[in-house]
C-alpha positions as CSV (number, residue, x, y, z in Angstrom):
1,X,-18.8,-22.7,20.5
2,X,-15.9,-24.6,18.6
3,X,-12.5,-24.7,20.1
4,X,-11.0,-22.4,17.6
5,X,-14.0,-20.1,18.3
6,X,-13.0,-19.4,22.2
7,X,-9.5,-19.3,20.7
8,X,-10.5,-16.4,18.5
9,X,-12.2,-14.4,21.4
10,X,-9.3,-14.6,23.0
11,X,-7.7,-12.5,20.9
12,X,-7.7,-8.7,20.7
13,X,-10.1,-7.6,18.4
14,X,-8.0,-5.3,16.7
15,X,-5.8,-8.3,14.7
16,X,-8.7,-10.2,14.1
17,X,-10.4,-7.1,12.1
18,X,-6.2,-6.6,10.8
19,X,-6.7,-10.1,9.6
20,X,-10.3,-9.6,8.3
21,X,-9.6,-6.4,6.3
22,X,-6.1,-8.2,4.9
23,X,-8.7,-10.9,3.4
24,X,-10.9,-8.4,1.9
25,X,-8.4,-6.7,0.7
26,X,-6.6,-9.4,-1.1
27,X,-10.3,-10.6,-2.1
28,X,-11.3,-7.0,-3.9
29,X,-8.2,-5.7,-4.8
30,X,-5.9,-8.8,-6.2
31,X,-7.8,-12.1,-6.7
32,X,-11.0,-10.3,-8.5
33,X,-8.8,-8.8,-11.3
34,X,-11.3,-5.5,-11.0
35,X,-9.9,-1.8,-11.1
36,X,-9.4,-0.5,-7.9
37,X,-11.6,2.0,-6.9
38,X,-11.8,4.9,-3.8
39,X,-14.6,2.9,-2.3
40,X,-12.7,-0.3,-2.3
41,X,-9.5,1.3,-0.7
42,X,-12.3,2.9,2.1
43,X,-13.6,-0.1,2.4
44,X,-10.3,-1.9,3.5
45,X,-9.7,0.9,5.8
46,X,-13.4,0.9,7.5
47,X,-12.5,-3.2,7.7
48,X,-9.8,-2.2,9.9
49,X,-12.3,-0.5,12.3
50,X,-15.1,-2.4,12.2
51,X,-14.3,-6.1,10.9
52,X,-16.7,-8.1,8.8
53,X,-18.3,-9.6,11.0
54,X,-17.5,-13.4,9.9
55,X,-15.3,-14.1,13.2
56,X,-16.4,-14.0,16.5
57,X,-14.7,-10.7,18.5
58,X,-14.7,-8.7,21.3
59,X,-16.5,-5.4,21.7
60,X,-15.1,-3.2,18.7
61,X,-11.4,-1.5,18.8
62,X,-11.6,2.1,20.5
63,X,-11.2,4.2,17.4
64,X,-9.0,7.4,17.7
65,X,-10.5,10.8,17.7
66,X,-8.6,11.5,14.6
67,X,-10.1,8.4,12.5
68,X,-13.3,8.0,10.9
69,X,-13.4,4.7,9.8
70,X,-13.7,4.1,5.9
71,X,-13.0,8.5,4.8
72,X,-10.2,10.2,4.1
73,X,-9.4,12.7,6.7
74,X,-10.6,16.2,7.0
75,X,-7.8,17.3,9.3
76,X,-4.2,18.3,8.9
77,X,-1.5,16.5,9.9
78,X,2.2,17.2,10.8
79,X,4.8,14.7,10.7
80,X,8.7,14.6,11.3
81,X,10.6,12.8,8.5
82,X,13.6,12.6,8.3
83,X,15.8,13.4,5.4
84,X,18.4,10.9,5.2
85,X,21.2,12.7,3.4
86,X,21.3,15.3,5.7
87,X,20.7,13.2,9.0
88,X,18.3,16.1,10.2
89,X,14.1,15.9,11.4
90,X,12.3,17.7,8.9
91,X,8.6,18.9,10.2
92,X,6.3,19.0,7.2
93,X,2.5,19.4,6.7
94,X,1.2,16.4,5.4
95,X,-1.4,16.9,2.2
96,X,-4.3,19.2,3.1
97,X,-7.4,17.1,3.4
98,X,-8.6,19.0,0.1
99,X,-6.3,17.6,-2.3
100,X,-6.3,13.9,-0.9
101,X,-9.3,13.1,-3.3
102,X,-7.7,14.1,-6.5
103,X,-4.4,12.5,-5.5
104,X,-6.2,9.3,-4.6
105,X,-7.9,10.0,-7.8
106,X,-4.5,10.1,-9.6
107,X,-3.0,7.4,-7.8
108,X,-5.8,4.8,-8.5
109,X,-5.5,5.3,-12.3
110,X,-1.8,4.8,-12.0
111,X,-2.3,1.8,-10.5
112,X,-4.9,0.1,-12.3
113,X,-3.0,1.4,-15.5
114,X,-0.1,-0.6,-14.5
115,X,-2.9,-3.8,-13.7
116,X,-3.0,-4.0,-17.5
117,X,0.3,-5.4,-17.8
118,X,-1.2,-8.2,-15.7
119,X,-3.3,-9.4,-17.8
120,X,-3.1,-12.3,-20.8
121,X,-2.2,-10.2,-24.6
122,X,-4.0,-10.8,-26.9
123,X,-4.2,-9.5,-30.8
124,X,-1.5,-7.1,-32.4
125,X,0.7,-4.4,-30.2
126,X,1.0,-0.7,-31.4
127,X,2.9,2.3,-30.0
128,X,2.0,3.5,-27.1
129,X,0.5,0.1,-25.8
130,X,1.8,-0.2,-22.1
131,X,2.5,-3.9,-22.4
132,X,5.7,-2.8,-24.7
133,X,6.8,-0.8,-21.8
134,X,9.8,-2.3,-19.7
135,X,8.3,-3.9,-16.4
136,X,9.9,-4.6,-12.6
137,X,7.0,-5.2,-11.2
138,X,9.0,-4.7,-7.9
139,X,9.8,-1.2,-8.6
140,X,6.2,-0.9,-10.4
141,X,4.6,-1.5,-6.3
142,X,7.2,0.8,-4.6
143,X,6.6,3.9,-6.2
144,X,2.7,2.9,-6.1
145,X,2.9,2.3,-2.3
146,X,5.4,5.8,-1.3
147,X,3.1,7.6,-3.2
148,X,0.4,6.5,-1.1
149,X,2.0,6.9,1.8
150,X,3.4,10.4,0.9
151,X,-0.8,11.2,0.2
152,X,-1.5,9.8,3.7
153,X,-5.2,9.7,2.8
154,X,-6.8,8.3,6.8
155,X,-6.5,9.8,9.5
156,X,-4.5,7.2,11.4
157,X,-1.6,8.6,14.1
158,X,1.4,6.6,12.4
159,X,3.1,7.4,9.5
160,X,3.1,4.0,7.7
161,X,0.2,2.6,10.1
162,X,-2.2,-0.8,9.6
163,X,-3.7,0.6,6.5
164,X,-0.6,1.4,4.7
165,X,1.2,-2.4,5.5
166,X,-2.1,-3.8,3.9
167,X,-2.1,-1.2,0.5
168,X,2.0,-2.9,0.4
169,X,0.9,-6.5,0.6
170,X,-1.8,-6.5,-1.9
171,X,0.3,-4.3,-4.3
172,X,3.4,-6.9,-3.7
173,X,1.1,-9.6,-4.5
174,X,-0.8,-8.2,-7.3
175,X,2.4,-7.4,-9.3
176,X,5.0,-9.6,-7.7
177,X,2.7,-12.7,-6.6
178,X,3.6,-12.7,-3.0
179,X,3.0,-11.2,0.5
180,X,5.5,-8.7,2.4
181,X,6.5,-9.8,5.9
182,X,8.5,-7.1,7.8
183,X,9.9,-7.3,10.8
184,X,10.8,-11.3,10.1
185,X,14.6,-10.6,10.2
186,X,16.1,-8.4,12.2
187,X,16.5,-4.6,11.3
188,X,14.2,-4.9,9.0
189,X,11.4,-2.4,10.7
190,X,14.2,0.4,11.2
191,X,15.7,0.1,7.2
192,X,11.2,0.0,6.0
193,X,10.7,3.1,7.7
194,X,14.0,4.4,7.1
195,X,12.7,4.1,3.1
196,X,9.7,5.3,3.9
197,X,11.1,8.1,5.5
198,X,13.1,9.2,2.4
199,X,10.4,8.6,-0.4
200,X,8.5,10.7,1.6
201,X,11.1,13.9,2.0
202,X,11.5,13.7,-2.0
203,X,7.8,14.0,-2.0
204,X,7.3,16.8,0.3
205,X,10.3,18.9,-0.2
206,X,9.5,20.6,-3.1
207,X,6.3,22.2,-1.9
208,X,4.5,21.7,-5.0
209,X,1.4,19.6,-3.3
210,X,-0.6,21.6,-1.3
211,X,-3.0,23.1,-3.5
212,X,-6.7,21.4,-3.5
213,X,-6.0,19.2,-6.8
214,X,-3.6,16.5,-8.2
215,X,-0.3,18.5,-9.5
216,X,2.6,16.5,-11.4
217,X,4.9,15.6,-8.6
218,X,7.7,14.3,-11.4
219,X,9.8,11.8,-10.9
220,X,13.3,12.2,-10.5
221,X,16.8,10.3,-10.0
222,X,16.1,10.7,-6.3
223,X,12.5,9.3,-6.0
224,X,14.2,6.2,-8.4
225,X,16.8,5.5,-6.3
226,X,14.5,5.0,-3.2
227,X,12.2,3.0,-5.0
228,X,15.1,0.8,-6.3
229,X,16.0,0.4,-2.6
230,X,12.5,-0.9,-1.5
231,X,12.3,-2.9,-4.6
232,X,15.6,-4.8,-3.9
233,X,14.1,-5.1,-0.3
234,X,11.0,-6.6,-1.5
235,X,13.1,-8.8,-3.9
236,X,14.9,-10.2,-0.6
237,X,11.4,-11.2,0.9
238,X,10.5,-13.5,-2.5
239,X,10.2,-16.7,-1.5
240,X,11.9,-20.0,-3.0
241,X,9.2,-21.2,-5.4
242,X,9.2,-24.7,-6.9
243,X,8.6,-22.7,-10.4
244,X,10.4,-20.1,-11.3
245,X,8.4,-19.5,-14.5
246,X,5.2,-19.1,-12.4
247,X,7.0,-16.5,-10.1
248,X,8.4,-14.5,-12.8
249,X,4.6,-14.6,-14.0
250,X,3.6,-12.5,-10.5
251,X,0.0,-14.2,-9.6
252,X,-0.9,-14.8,-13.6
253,X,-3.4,-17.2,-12.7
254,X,-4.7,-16.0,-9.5
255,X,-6.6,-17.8,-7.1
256,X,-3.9,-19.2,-4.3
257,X,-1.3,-17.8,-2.5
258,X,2.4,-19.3,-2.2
């Protein structure tokens, strides 16, 4: 056994399969330019659980009663959020596990919708084409990550838990072209969750998402504003790149990370 091998064991095994379903993640989701999928986001989650088997571990991660590695949960959940304007806990039920499938549904189109202004244009545009459409890619992978976290699809206790910090990363990278350290500089944990926090009150409040399918949950000035905020905080967490060009380009030609 090599050196870094007995370093590896050493470790627990839960951020070594963190670390393992990060890779895939970034692998499946970002560097092979393919649609995203609901297997491939079960996938990453079942990762989590049960790593890939490539580093050397200990016995796996005690998995909560709650969690069943790789599905959406069949179980309510009620959280506390807190609504920001009015300083006040707010106790709501989460999504009922019979509409997470049609809002992942939903979510994954928008998402690999948005992928298209990715990739290199070719031949003439024509109304309605999505590259015409104004882009921040910044704002473009906050409202794609509070919606997923407003769906809250697993089963996992916290509200923006491993699986959720993952879905962020690969969706700052995929549209930005860079990962999403938090907790780097202090009071940055509080003012994430703090967003989170609100996106997820301006999802829940109006009551229209409980119903076993996908209803329009519109967007509003509110919901903007929120995802402006995490989009400037993002911004702040871009690093200093040698090119700008390339940056502005998100992860055009894919293949390393800088």
């Amino acid at each position: 056994m090599t050196p870094f091998e007995i370093h590896i064991q050493c470790l627990p095994a839960v951020l070594i399969h963190h670390a393992e379903a990060l890779v895939y993640a970034i692998e499946n989701l970002v560097f092979s330019q393919s649609p995203w999928s609901p297997s491939s986001i079960k996938q990453v989650h079942h990762t989590l659980y049960s790593g890939r088997g490539q580093l050397p571990t200990s016995p796996n991660i005690k998995i909560p009663y709650s969690v069943v590695p790789g599905e959406y949960r069949t179980h309510a959940i009620i959280h506390n959020i807190l609504d920001v304007a009015s300083g006040k806990q707010k106790t709501v039920r989460l999504l009922s596990p019979a509409a997470i499938a049609p809002y992942m549904e939903r979510w994954i189109i928008g998402v690999n919708r948005d992928m298209v202004r990715l990739q290199p244009y070719t031949g003439a545009r024509v109304a309605g084409d999505p590259m015409l459409i104004p882009f921040d890619p910044y704002e473009c992978a906050a409202t794609h990550f509070f919606h997923f976290v407003s769906i809250n699809p697993f089963g996992d206790v916290k509200k923006v838990g491993r699986i959720s910090r993952i879905i962020l990363n690969c969706l700052v990278l995929l549209f930005a072209g860079h990962l999403m350290p938090i907790g780097d500089r202090k009071g940055d944990e509080e003012h994430f969750l703090q967003l989170v926090d609100k996106a997820s009150w301006c999802f829940y409040k109006s009551g229209k998402f409980d119903r076993g399918r996908a209803e329009e949950n519109e967007e509003n000035e509110e919901k903007r504003m929120v995802c402006r905020e995490l989009a400037l905080f993002m911004l702040a967490k871009a690093p200093r790149l040698r090119d700008p060009e390339r940056f502005k380009q998100g992860i055009g030609s894919r293949g390393s990370i800088h």
